[in-house]
N, C-alpha and C positions, 0 to 999 in steps of 0.2 A: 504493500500500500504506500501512496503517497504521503508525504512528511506534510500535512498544511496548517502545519503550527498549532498553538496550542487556542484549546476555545471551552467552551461553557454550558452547562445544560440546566436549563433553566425551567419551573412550571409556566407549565400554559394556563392561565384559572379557568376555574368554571364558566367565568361569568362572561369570557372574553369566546371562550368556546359557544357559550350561547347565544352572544350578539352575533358572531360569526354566520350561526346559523339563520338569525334573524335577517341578516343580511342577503344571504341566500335567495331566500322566500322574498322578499321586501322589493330585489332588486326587477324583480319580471313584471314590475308596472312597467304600461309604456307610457313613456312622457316624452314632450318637447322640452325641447332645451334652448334657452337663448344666452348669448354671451354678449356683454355687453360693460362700456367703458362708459363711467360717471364722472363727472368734475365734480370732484368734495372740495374745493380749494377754499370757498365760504362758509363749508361747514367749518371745517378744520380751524380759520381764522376766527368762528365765532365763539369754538369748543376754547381757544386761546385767550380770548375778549374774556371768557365768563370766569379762568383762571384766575385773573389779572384781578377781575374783578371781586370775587370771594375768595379764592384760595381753593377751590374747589376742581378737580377739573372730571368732567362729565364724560363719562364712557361712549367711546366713539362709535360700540357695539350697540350701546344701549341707543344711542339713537337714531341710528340704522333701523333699530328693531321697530323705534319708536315712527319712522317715517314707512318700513316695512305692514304695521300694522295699521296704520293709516288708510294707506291704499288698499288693503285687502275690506275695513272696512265699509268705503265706495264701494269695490266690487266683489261683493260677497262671495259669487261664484266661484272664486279661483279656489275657496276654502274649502267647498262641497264636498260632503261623501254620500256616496251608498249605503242606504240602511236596508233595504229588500231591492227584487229584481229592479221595481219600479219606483221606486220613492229613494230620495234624497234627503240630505239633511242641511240646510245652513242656515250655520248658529248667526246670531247677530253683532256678536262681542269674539276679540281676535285672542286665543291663547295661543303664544308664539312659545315654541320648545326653543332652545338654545343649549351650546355643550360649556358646563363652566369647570372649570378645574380647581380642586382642592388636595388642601395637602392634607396626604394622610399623617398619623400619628412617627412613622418609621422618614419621613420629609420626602416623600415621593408625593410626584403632581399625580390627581386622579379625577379622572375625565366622567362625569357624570351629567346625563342629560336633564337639564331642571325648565318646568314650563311657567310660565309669567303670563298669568292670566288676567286678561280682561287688560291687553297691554294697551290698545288703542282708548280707552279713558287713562290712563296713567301719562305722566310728564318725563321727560329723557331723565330730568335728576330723579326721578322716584321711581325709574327701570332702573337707570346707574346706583343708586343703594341696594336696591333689591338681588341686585345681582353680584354687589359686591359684599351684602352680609349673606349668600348663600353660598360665596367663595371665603370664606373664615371658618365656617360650618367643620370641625371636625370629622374623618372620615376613615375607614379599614380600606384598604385595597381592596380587600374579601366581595366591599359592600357596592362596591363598581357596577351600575346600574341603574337602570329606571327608575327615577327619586316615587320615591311610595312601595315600590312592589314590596309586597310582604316578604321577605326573605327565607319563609317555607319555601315558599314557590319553587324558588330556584334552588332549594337542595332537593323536593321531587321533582324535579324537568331534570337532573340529573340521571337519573336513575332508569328514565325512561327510553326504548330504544328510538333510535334516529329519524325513523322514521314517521314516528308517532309524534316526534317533539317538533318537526317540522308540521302535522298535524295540527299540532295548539299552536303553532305560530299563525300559519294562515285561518285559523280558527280566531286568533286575538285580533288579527287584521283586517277580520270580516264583524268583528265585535264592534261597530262604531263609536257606541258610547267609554269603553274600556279604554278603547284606545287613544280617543281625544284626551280624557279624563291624566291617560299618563304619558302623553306626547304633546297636545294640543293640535289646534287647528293648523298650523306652520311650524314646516320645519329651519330655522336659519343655524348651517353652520358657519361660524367666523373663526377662519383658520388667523386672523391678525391677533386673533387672542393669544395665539399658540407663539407666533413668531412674529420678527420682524425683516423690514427691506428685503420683502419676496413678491416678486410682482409676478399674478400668473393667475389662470383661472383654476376651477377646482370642479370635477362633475363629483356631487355625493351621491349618495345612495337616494331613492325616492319611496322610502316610505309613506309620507305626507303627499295627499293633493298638488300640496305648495312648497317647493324646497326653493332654499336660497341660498348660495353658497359666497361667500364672502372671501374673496379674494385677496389681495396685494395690492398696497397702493403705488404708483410711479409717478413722475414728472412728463409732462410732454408741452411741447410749445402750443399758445394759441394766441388767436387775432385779440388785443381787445380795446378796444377805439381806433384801430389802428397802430399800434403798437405789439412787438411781437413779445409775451411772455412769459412764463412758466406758470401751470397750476396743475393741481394734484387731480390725479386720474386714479379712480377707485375701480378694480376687476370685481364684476358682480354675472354667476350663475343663476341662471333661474329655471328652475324645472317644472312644468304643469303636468299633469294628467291627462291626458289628452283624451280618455274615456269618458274625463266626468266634464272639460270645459275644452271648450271650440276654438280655436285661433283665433279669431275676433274681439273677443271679449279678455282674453290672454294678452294681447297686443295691446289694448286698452291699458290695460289694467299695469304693464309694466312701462307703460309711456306716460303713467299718472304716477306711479313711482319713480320714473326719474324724473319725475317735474318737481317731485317732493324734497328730494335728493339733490340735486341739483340749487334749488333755491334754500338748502340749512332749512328744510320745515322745522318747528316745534325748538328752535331754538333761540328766536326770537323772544320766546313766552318767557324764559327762565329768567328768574330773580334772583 
């Protein structure tokens, strides 16, 4: 055998084996995908303004989410689910899922999906606490997972063979109300949480209706009075459903989000 140096063997958890799977099952929605380049260059300067101004500085995620769930609630439809062959479901209030990271007790970051409900009545500083006293939250690696799931759960879904556990996934995913209840109505990953000075798009998994994948921010030149500039260009995924919402209303709907986007909505309001 070949000498390829020395290396490590490490557990795979439970719980990383079972999003795994979840994944699996999750990924064979068909959805449209748009990619697409935002100028935050106003956001970013206002996020700077409110700093200056209190001492505070306002999570850049959280008002994404907060301009994200704006727009979804003008157009309800992108959020819809199937609850029987013929009936659908759309709620009138936006709960956006998000992936925040906590440190466990051993100082490892642990990646846990928490949903922020009813975020379209909430203000970008009362997502940015919210999400930032649910990243202080004490955590086990063990507990890696869907914020709420009973943690029986996941030592019987152990236990049970492959094929069955892919069963109660599409089972949980046909569960409408279950599923809202511990994902929400939106899924938004923001990989800028994770890293920085990485410009690039991102296609995630499409569990949700509505995913949105949060990109890397870059510089590019633009006109502005005539004058050549620089402003900050924000990478945003956006993945629909194509089963449950039509092109039209899709197109709509992410051209009303970069209106939002574009003009710093909801940052204006902060005191």
């Amino acid at each position: 055998m070949k000498d390829l140096g020395t290396y490590e063997i490490k557990n795979f958890s439970k719980v990383r084996q079972i999003l795994g799977e979840f994944y699996e099952v999750s990924a064979k929605r068909t959805s449209v995908i748009g990619l697409v380049e935002l100028d935050v260059d106003e956001a970013r300067q206002e996020i700077e303004r409110y700093l200056e101004q209190t001492g505070i500085r306002l999570s850049f995620t959280g008002w994404l989410i907060k301009c994200i769930s704006q727009a979804v609630f003008e157009y309800k439809e992108v959020h819809a689910y199937r609850i029987k062959k013929d009936k659908i479901i759309v709620y009138d209030n936006v709960h956006v899922s998000v992936m925040v990271e906590r440190t466990s007790t051993s100082g490892k970051k642990v990646p846990i999906t928490y949903v922020i409900t009813k975020a379209n009545k909430k203000s970008v500083l009362e997502i940015t606490n919210e999400l930032r006293e649910v990243q202080q939250r004490p955590i086990k690696e063990k507990n890696q997972f869907v914020q709420g799931t009973p943690k029986i759960y996941i030592k019987l879904y152990y236990f049970v063979p492959k094929f069955l556990r892919k069963k109660i996934i599409q089972n949980m995913l046909k569960n409408t109300q279950f599923f809202i209840e511990n994902t929400g109505t939106v899924g938004v990953t923001a990989l800028g949480m994770f890293s920085k000075n990485i410009a690039g798009w991102a296609i995630n998994f499409t569990s949700s209706t509505l995913n949105i994948a949060v990109g890397g921010i870059k510089k590019k030149p633009v006109l502005v009075d005539g004058k050549l500039t620089e402003h900050d260009f924000l990478n945003l995924t956006i993945q629909i459903d194509h089963t449950i919402v039509d092109g039209a209303p899709a197109t709509r709907f992410v051209s009303r989000l970069a209106e939002l986007i574009e003009n710093a909505y909801g940052l204006d309001l902060q005191e």
